[in-house]
N, C-alpha and C positions, 0 to 999 in steps of 0.2 A: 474312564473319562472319554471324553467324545467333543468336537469342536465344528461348527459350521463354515469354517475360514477365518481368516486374517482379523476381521473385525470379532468374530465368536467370541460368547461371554462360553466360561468351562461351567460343567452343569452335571451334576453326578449320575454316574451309571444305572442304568437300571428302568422298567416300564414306570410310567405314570402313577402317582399315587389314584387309586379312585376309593370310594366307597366312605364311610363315617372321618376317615382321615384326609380326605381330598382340599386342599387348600392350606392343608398346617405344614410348615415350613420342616425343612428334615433335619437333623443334627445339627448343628454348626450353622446353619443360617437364623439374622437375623427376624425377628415375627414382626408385622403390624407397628408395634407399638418402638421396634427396639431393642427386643428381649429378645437371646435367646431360651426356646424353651426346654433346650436339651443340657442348656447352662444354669447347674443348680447356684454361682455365686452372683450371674445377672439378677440383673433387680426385676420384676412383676409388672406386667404391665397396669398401669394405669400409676404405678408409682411415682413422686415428685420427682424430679431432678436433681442431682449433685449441686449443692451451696458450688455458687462460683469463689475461690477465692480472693479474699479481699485482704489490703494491709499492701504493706511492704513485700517484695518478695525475698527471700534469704539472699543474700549477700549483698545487699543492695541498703545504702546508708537511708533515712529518712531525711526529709527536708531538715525538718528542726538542728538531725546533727550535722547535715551537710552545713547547714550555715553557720551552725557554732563554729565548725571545724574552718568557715573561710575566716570568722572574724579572731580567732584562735590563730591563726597564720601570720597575725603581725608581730606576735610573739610569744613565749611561753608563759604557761599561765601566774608560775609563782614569779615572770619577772613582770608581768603587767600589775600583779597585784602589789610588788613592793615597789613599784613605781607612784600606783596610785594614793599607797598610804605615804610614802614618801612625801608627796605633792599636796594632800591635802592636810598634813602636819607642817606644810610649810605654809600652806595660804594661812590655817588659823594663827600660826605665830606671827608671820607676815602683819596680818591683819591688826591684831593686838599692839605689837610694836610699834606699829603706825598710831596708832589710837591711844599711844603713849608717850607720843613725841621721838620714837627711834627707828631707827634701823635693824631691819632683823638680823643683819648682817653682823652687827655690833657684838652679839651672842655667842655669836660662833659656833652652834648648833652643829653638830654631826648627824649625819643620815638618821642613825640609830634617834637621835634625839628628836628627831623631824618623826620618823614612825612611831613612837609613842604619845608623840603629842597627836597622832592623827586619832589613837583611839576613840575620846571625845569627842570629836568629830562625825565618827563614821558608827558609832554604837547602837545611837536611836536611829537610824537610816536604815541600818542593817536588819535589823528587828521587824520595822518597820515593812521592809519589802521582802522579807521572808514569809511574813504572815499574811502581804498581798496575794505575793503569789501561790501559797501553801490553799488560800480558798477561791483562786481563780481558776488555778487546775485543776480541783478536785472538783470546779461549776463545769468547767468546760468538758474534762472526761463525762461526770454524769448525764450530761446534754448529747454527748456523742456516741454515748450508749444505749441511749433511748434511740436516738434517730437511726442505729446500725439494728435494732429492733422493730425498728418502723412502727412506733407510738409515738403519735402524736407531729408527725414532719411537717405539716401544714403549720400549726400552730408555731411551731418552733421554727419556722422560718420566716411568719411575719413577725412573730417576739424579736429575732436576731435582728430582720428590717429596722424597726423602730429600736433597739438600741445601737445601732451603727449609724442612723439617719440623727439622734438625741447627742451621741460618742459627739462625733462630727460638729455639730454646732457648738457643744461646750467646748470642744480643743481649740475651735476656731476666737470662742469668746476668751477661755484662758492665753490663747497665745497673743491677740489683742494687750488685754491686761499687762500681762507681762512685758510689754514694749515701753507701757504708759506709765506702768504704778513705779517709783523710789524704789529701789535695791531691798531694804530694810521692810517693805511691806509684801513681797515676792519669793520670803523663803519656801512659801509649799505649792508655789506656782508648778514650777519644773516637775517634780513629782507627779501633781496633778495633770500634766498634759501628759505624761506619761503613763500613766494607769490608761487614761482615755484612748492613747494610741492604742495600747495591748487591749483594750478591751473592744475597741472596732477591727481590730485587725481578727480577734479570736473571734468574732460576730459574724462576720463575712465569710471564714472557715465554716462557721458552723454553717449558715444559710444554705453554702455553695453545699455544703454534707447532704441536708435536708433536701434540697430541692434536685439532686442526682447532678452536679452539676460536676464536670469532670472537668481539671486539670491539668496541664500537662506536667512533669518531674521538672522540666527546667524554671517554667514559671514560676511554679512552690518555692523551691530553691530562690529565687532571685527577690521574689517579696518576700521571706523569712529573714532572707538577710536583710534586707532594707528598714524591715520591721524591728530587728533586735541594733542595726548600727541607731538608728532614728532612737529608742529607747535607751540606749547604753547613753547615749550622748546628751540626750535631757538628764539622765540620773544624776551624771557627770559633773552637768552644769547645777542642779539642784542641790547636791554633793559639797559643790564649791560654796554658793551661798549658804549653804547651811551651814561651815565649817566658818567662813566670813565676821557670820553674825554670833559665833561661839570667840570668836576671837573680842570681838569688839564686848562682850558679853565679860569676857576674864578681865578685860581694861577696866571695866565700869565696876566689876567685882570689890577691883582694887581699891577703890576712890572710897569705897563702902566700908571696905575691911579693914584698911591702912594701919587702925590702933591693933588689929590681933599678931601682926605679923612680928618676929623676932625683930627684938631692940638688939642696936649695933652699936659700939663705941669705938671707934679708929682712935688709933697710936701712930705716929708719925714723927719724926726728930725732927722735918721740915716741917714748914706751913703749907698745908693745903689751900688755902682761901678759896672755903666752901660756903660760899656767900649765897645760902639759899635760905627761905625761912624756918625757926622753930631748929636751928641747927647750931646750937653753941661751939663756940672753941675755946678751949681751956688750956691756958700755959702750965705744964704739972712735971717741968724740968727745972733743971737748972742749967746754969752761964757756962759750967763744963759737959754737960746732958741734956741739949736743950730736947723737950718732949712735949709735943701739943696733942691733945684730945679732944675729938668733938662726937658732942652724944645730941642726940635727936632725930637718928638717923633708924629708917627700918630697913632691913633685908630682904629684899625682890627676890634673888636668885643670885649664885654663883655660878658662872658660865663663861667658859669661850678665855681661862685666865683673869676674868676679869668678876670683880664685886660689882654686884646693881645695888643700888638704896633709894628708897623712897625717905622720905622726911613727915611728920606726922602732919595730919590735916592735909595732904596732899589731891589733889584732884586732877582730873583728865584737862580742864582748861586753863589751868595756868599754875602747876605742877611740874618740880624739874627732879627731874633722876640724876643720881649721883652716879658718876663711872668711876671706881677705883682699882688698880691692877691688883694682881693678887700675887704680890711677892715680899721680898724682906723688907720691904722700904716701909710697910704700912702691917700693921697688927691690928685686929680687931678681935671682940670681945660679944659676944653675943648672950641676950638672956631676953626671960619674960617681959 
């Protein structure tokens, strides 16, 4: 090796190449193109270029989980969920009780009794937005597998436009709506603004896909979450009304069904003075045993210690439930 001074590039030994071989780069140095030619595993000139990679890079969370994982940070997942069912096996009893003249409080309802009643509630919902999203994802991947193909990105970018610009005005007409319309006419309102959210928010992803639009990891993160608290909390509220109107739904059941339910006969040695209608009392003691029965009575539930009766022909507007404790003082007899 040989060096001109201080600033000298090293240049290997040896006289000048001349003759057929004069300009072709010697071992180890790059050619023309970037190749070299003395390197059987470089690539040829004239060859494409290395695919840049694209995705996530390994160890590094994706937006999607990064957000789950901040709205997941208020608490663990099995106690949000048995909070949820919790709450909305209370709103439907809540509801109902009300819509029957009581207090749900009256019941005495145990957790456990609050989270079965919430099944009802949360069944068709569940269903429901499993199968939303089971064909929104499987639209959305398809869409972003074409466009990481580069078929068709033009097109797929003013399709996303005009359904993000359509999203947009229906969220803005349903959220209207739901300000204006009765409780009772707004059960698939929530729902529906919600589809519309996820469905402009996954539009705008896709666009920004299509049209090379980059980015940054903090921003993604920040509307991902914004997009699933904003969705979680329509479902929520949707969730609620739909459990609301299942309540008021079992009240009006009742009005309907009153003759199927088990006939009650109370025993009692005192008088109860159950002065409601379609409710006999019968003296069936005597002067050393005194014993009164009154039959006319139907079986709501037993709950909370205490007997519920409905009285036959009972209805929601002018319909009184019988509260009787459930101890020795009172015997009842139940049949067809």
């Amino acid at each position: 090796m040989r060096s001109t001074g201080a600033h000298a590039r090293a240049v290997p030994d040896g006289p000048p190449t001349v003759g057929p071989d004069a300009g072709r780069p010697g071992p180890g140095l790059p050619g023309p193109s970037g190749a070299d030619p003395g390197d059987p595993y470089s690539d040829p000139p004239g060859s494409p270029a290395a695919p840049v990679p694209t995705g996530t890079p390994p160890g590094v969370q994706p937006p999607m989980a990064r957000a789950v994982a901040v709205v997941l940070a208020v608490g663990p997942p099995v106690t949000l969920i048995t909070a949820l069912l919790f709450y909305f096996g209370w709103a439907r009893a809540d509801t109902q009780a009300r819509a029957m003249g009581l207090d749900v409080s009256l019941f005495g309802y145990t957790p456990q009794d609050y989270m079965l009643r919430s099944v009802t509630s949360l069944f068709l919902p569940i269903v429901a937005l499993v199968a939303v999203v089971m064909v929104s994802v499987s639209t959305d991947r398809a869409l972003h597998q074409r466009v990481h193909a580069g078929r068709g990105n033009a097109a797929i970018a003013r399709g996303a436009q005009i359904v993000t610009a359509a999203g947009a005005v229906g969220a803005a007409g349903i959220a209207v709506a739901l300000l204006v319309l009765p409780g009772d006419t707004r059960i698939v309102g929530p729902y529906v603004l919600a589809a519309l959210v996820w469905i402009v928010a996954a539009a705008v992803r896709l666009r920004r896909h299509a049209l090379g639009v980059l980015t940054g990891e903090q921003r993604r993160v920040v509307d991902t979450t914004l997009v699933i608290a904003l969705i979680t909390m329509l479902l929520f509220w949707g969730t609620t009304d739909f459990a609301q109107t299942v309540g008021r739904g079992l009240a009006a059941n009742y009005e309907q069904s009153v003759q199927s339910l088990p006939h009650a006969a109370v025993y009692s040695a005192t008088r109860l003075s159950i002065d409601v209608p379609d409710v006999t009392e019968t003296d069936v003691g005597t002067t050393d045993a005194p014993l009164y029965r009154y039959t006319g009575l139907r079986l709501l539930v037993v709950s909370g210690g205490r007997y519920f009766f409905l009285h036959d022909d009972w209805t929601l507007s002018d319909g009184t439930v019988v509260v009787l404790p459930d101890n020795d003082n009172v015997r009842v007899e139940f049949g067809n």
